[in-house]
MIVEX-963940 format. One record per residue (C-alpha): residue number from 1; x, y, z. Coordinates in Angstrom, 2 decimals. Layout:
BEGIN
<atom seq="NUM" X="X" Y="Y" Z="Z"/>
...
***
This chain:
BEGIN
<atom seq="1" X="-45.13" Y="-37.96" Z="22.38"/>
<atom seq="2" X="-45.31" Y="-34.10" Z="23.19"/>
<atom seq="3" X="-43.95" Y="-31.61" Z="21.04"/>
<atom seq="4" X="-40.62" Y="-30.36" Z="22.19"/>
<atom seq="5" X="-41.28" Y="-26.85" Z="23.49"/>
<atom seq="6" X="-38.74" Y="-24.00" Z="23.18"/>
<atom seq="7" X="-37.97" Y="-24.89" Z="26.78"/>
<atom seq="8" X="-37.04" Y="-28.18" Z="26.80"/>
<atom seq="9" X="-34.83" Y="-27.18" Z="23.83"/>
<atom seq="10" X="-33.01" Y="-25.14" Z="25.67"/>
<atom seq="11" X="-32.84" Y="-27.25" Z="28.90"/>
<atom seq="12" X="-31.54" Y="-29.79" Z="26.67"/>
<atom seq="13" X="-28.60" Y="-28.06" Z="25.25"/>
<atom seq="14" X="-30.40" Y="-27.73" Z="21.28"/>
<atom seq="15" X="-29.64" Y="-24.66" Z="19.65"/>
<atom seq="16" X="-32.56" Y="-23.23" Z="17.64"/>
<atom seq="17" X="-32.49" Y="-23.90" Z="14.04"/>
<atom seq="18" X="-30.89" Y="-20.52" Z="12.45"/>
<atom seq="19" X="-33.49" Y="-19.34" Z="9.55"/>
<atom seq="20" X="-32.64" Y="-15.70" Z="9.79"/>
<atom seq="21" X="-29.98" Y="-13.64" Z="7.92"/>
<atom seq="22" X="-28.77" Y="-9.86" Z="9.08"/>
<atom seq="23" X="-31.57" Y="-7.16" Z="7.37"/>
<atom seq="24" X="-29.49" Y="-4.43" Z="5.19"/>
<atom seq="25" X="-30.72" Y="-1.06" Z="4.32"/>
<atom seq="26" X="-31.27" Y="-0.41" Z="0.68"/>
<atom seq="27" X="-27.94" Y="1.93" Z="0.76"/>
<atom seq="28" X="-25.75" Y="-1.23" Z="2.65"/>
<atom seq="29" X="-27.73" Y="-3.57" Z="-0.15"/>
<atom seq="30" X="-26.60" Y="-1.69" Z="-3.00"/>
<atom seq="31" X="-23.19" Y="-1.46" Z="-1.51"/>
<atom seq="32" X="-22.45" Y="-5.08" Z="-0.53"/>
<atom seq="33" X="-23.74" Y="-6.19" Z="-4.14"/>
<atom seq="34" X="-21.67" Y="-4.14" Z="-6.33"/>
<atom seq="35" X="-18.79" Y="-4.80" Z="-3.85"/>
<atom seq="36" X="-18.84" Y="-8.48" Z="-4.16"/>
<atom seq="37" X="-19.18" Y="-8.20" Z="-7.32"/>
<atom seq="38" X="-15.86" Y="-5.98" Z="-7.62"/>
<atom seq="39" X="-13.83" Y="-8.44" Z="-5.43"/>
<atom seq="40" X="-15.43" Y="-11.68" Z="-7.42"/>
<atom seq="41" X="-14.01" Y="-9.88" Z="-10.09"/>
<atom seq="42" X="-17.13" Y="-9.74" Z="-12.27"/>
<atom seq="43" X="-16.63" Y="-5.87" Z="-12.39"/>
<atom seq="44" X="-13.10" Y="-5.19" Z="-13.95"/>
<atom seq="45" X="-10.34" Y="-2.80" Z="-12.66"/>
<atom seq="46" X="-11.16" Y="0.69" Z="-14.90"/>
<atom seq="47" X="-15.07" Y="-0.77" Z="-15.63"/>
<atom seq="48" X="-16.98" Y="1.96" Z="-15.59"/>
<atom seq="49" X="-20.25" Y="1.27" Z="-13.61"/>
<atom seq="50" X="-23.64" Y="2.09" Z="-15.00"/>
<atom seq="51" X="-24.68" Y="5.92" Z="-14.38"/>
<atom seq="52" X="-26.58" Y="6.76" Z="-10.83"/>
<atom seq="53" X="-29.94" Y="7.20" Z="-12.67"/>
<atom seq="54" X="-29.50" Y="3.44" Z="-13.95"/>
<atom seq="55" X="-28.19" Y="2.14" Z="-10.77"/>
<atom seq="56" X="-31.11" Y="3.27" Z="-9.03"/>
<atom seq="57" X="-33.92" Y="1.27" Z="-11.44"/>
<atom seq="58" X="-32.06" Y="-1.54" Z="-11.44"/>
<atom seq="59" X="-31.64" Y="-2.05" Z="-7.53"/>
<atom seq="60" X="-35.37" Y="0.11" Z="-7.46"/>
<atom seq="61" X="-33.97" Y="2.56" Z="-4.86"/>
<atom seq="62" X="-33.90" Y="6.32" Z="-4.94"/>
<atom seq="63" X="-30.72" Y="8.06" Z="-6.46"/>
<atom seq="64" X="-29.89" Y="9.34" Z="-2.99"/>
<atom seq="65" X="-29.53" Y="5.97" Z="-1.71"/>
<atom seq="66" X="-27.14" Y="4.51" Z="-4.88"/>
<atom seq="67" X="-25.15" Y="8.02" Z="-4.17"/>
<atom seq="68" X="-24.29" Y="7.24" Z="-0.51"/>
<atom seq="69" X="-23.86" Y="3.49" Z="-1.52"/>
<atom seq="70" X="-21.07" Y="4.72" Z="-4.25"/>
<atom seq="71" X="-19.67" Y="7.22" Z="-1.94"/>
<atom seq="72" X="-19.12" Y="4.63" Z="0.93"/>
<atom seq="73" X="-17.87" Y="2.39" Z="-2.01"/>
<atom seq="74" X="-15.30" Y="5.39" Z="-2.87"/>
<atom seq="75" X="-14.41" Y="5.58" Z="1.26"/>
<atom seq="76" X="-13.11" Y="2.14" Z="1.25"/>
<atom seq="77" X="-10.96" Y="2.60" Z="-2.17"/>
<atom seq="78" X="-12.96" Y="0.22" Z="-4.03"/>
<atom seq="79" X="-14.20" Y="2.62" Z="-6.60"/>
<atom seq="80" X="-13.29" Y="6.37" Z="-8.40"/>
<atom seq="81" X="-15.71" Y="8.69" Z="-8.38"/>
<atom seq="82" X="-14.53" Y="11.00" Z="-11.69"/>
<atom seq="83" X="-16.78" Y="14.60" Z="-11.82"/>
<atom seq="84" X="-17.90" Y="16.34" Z="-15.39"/>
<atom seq="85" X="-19.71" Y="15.36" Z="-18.01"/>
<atom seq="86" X="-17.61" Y="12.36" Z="-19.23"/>
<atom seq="87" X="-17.08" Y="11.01" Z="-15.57"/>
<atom seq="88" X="-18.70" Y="8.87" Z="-13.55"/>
<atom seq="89" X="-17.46" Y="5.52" Z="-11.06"/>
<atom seq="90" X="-15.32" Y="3.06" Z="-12.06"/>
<atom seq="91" X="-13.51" Y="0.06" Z="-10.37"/>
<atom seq="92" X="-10.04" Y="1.10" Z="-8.92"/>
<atom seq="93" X="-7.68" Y="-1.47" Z="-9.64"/>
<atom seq="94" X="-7.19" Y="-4.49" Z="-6.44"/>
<atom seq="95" X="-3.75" Y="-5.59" Z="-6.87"/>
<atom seq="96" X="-0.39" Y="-5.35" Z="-4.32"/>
<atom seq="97" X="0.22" Y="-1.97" Z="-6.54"/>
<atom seq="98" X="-2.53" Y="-0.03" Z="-6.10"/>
<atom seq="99" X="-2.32" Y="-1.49" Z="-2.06"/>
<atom seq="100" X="0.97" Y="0.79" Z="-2.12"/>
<atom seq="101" X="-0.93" Y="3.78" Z="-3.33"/>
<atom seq="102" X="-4.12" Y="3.59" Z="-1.30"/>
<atom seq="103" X="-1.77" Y="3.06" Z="1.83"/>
<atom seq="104" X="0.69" Y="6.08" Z="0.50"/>
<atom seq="105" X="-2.68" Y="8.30" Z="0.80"/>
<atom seq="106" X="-3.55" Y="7.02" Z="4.14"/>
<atom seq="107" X="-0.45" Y="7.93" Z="5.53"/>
<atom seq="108" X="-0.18" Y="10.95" Z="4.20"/>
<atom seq="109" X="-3.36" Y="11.84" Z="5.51"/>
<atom seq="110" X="-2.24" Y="10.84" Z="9.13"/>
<atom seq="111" X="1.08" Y="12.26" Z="8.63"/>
<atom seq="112" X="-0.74" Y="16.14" Z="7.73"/>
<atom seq="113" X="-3.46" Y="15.61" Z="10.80"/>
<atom seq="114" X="-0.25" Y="14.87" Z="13.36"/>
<atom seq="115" X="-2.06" Y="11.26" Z="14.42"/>
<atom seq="116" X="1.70" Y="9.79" Z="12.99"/>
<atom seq="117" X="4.84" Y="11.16" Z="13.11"/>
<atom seq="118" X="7.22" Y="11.02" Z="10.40"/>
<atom seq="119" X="9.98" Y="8.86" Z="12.68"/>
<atom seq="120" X="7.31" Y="6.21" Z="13.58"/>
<atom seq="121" X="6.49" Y="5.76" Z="9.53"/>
<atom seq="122" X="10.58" Y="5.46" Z="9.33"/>
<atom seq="123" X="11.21" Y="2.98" Z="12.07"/>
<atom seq="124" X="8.50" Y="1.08" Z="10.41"/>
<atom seq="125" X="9.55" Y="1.27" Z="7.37"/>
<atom seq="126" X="13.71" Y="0.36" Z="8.97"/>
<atom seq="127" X="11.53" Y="-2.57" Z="9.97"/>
<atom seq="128" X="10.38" Y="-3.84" Z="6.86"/>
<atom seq="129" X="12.97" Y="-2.66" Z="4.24"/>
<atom seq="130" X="15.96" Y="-5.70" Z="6.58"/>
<atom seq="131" X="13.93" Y="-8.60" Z="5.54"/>
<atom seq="132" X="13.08" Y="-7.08" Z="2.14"/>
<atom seq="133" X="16.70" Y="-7.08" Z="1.30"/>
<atom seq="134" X="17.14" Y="-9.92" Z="3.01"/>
<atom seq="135" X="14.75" Y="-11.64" Z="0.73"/>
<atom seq="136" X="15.96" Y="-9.18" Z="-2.51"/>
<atom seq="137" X="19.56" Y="-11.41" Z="-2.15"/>
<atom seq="138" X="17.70" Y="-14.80" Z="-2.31"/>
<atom seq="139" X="15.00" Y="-13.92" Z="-4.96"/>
<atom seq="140" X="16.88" Y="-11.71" Z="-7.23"/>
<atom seq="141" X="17.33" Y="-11.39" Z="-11.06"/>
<atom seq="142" X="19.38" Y="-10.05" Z="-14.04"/>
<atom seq="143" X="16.59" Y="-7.50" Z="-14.54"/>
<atom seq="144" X="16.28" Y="-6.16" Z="-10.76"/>
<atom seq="145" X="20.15" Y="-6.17" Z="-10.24"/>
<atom seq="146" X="20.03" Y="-3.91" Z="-13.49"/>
<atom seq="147" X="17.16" Y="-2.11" Z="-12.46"/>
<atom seq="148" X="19.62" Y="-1.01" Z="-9.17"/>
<atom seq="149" X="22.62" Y="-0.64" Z="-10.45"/>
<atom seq="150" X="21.49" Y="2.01" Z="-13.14"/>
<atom seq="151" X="19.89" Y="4.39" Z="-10.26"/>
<atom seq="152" X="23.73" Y="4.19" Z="-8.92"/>
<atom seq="153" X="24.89" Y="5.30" Z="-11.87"/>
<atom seq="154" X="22.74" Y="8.32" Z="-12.36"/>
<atom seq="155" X="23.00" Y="9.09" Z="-8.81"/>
<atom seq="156" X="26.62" Y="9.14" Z="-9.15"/>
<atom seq="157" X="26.25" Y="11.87" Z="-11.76"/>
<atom seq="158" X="24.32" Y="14.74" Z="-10.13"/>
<atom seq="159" X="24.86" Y="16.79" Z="-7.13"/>
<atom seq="160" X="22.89" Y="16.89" Z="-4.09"/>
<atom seq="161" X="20.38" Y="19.37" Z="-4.67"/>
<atom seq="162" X="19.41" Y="18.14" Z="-7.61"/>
<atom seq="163" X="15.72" Y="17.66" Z="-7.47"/>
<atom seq="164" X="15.88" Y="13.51" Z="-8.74"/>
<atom seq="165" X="17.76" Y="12.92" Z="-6.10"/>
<atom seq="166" X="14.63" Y="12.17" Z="-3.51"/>
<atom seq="167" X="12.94" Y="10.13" Z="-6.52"/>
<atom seq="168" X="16.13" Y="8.56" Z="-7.23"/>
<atom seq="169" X="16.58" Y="7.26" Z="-3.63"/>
<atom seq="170" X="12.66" Y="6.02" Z="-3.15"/>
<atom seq="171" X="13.26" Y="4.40" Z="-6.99"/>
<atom seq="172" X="16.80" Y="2.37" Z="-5.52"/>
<atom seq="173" X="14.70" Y="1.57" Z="-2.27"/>
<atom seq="174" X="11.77" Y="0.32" Z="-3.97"/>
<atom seq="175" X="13.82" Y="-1.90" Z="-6.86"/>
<atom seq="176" X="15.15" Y="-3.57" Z="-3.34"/>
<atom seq="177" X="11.74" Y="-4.46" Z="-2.86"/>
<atom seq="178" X="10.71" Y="-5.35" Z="-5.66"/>
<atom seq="179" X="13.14" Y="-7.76" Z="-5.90"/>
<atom seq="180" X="12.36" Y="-9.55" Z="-2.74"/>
<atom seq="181" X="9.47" Y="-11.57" Z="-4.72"/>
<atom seq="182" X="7.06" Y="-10.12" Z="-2.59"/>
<atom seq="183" X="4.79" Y="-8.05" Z="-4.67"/>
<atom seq="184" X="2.65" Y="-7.15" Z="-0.52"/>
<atom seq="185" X="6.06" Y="-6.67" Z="0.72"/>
<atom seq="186" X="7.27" Y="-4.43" Z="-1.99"/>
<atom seq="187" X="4.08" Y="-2.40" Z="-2.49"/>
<atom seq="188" X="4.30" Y="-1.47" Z="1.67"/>
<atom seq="189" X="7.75" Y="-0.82" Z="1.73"/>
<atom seq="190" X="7.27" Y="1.72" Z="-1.26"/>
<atom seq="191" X="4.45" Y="3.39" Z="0.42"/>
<atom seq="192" X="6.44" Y="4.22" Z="3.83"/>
<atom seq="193" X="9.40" Y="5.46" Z="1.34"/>
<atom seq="194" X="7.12" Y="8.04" Z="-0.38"/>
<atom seq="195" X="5.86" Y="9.38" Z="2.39"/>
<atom seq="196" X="9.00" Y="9.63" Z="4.79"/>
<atom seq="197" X="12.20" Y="10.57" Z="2.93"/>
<atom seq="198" X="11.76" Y="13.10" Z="0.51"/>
<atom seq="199" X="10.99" Y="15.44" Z="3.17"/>
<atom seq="200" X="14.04" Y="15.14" Z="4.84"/>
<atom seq="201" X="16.11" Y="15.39" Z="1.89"/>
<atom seq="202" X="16.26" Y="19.74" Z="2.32"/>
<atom seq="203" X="19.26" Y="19.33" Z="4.37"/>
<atom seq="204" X="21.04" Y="16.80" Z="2.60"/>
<atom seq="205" X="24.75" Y="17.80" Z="2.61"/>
<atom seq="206" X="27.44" Y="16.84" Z="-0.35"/>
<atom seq="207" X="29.10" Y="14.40" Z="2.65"/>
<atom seq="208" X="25.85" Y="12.28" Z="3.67"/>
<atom seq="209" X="25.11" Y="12.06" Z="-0.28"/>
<atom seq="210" X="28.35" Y="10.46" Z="-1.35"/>
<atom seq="211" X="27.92" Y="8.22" Z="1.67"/>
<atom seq="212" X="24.68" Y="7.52" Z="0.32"/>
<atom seq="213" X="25.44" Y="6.59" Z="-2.64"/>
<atom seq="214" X="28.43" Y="4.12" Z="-1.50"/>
<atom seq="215" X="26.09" Y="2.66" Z="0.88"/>
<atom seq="216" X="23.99" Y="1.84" Z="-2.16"/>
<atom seq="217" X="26.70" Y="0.48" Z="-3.75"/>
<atom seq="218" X="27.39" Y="-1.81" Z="-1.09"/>
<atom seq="219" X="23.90" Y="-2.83" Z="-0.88"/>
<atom seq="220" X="23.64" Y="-4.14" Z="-4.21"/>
<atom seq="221" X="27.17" Y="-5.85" Z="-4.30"/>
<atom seq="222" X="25.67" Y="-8.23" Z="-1.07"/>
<atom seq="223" X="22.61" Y="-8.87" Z="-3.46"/>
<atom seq="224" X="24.15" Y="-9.56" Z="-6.37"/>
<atom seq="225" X="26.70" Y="-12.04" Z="-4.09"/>
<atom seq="226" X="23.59" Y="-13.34" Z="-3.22"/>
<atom seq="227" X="24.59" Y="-12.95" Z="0.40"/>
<atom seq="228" X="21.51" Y="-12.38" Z="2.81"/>
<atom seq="229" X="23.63" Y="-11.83" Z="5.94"/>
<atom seq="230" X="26.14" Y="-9.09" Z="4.17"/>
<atom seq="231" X="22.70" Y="-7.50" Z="2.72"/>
<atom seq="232" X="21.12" Y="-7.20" Z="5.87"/>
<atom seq="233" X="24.15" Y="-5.84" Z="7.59"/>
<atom seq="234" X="24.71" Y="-3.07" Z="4.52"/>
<atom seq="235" X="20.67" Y="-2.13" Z="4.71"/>
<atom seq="236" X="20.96" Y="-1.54" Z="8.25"/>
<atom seq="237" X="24.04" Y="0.70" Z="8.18"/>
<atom seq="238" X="22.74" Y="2.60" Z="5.78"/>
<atom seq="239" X="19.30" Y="2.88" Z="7.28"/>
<atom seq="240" X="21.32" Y="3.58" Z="11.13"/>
<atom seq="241" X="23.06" Y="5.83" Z="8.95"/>
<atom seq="242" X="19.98" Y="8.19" Z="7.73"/>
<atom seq="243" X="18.32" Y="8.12" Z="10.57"/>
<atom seq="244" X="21.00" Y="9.47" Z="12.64"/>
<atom seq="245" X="21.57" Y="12.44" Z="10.00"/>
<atom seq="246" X="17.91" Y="13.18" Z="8.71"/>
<atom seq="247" X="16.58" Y="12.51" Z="12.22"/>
<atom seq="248" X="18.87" Y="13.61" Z="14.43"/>
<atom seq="249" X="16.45" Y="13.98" Z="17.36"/>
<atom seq="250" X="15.81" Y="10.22" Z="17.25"/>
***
């Protein structure tokens, strides 16, 4: 019989047996292991990894080449690079929380360099924060309707241009999420918050804030009913509401 020939393999339809695997530079090799070895979880959130000098004779590369590896590492929010003499890398934390953060700092970043505008990150965030409360009316507890009702209270007892009033909004806004159940969900919806309304809070006038706040109170009433329809109707008033006064040009 004659040996099949590369030919007749492929005039016969036979892919060639795959015995090849992509070839890494020592920088991406260094990289992908300590990476899977963060997401496998084998490296902790706040580890601190082993110094550059020891990184380098156990993967037997240069220092240069662990220091790019560890700064692409620090690029893709995997790691913290800390500087001084009792610093070094460790293992950022992987969860739906530190999601929010890494996603706050992204946006920021696009928000200073004019590649987003602040109404886009709102509409977006309108967009998310319906089915949140939505989802905050079915999923609720003791502890979240609690968690809500005491930012009413002290936002009922200061004035306008109080300076907790933009952390006291984002803090109402993000209790609504976190009471949807959705820790993804709630982490996002936190992120667009933080980045989009205390800005606009410098021309917040003693009228829009008391209609704030009874918005709020409405809010919370639907959720504590348990009452998914009323909740989404009170979100979006409120968030029709904002828009229209804190972005009047939209």
């Amino acid at each position: 019989m004659e040996p099949v020939t590369a030919l007749s393999q492929r005039s016969s339809g036979t892919a060639p047996k795959r015995i090849g695997t992509r070839v890494l530079r020592p920088r991406q090799q260094v990289e992908e292991k300590i990476k899977s070895l963060i997401l496998s979880g084998e490296l902790k959130s706040g580890e601190r990894l082993p110094p550059e000098a020891e990184l380098a004779r156990q993967f037997d590369v240069s220092r240069t080449t662990v220091r790019e590896a560890l700064r692409s590492l620090a690029t893709q929010n995997l790691i913290d690079k800390v500087p001084g003499a009792g610093g070094g890398s460790y293992v950022r934390s992987v969860d739906p929380s530190s999601l929010g953060t890494m996603l706050q700092e992204s946006l920021h970043n696009l928000l200073a360099l004019g590649s987003l505008s602040y109404n886009e990150v709102a509409m977006l965030r309108q967009y998310l924060e319906v089915p949140s409360t939505r989802l905050a009316a079915r999923n609720r507890s003791e502890e979240d309707l609690e968690a809500l009702r005491e930012v009413i209270r002290q936002q009922r007892t200061i004035s306008v241009d109080d300076p907790e009033v933009p952390d006291l909004d984002a803090r109402f806004h993000a209790a609504i999420a976190s009471a949807s159940g959705n820790r993804l969900l709630a982490a996002i919806v936190h992120a667009l918050h933080r980045e989009t309304e205390p800005v606009h809070y410098l021309d917040l006038s003693p009228d829009v804030g008391r209609t704030t706040v009874r918005q709020h109170q409405k809010i919370v009433k639907a959720i504590a009913d348990s009452d998914p329809e009323a909740a989404e109707d009170a979100i979006v008033e409120h968030l029709t509401y904002l828009r229209q006064h804190l972005f009047p040009e939209a």
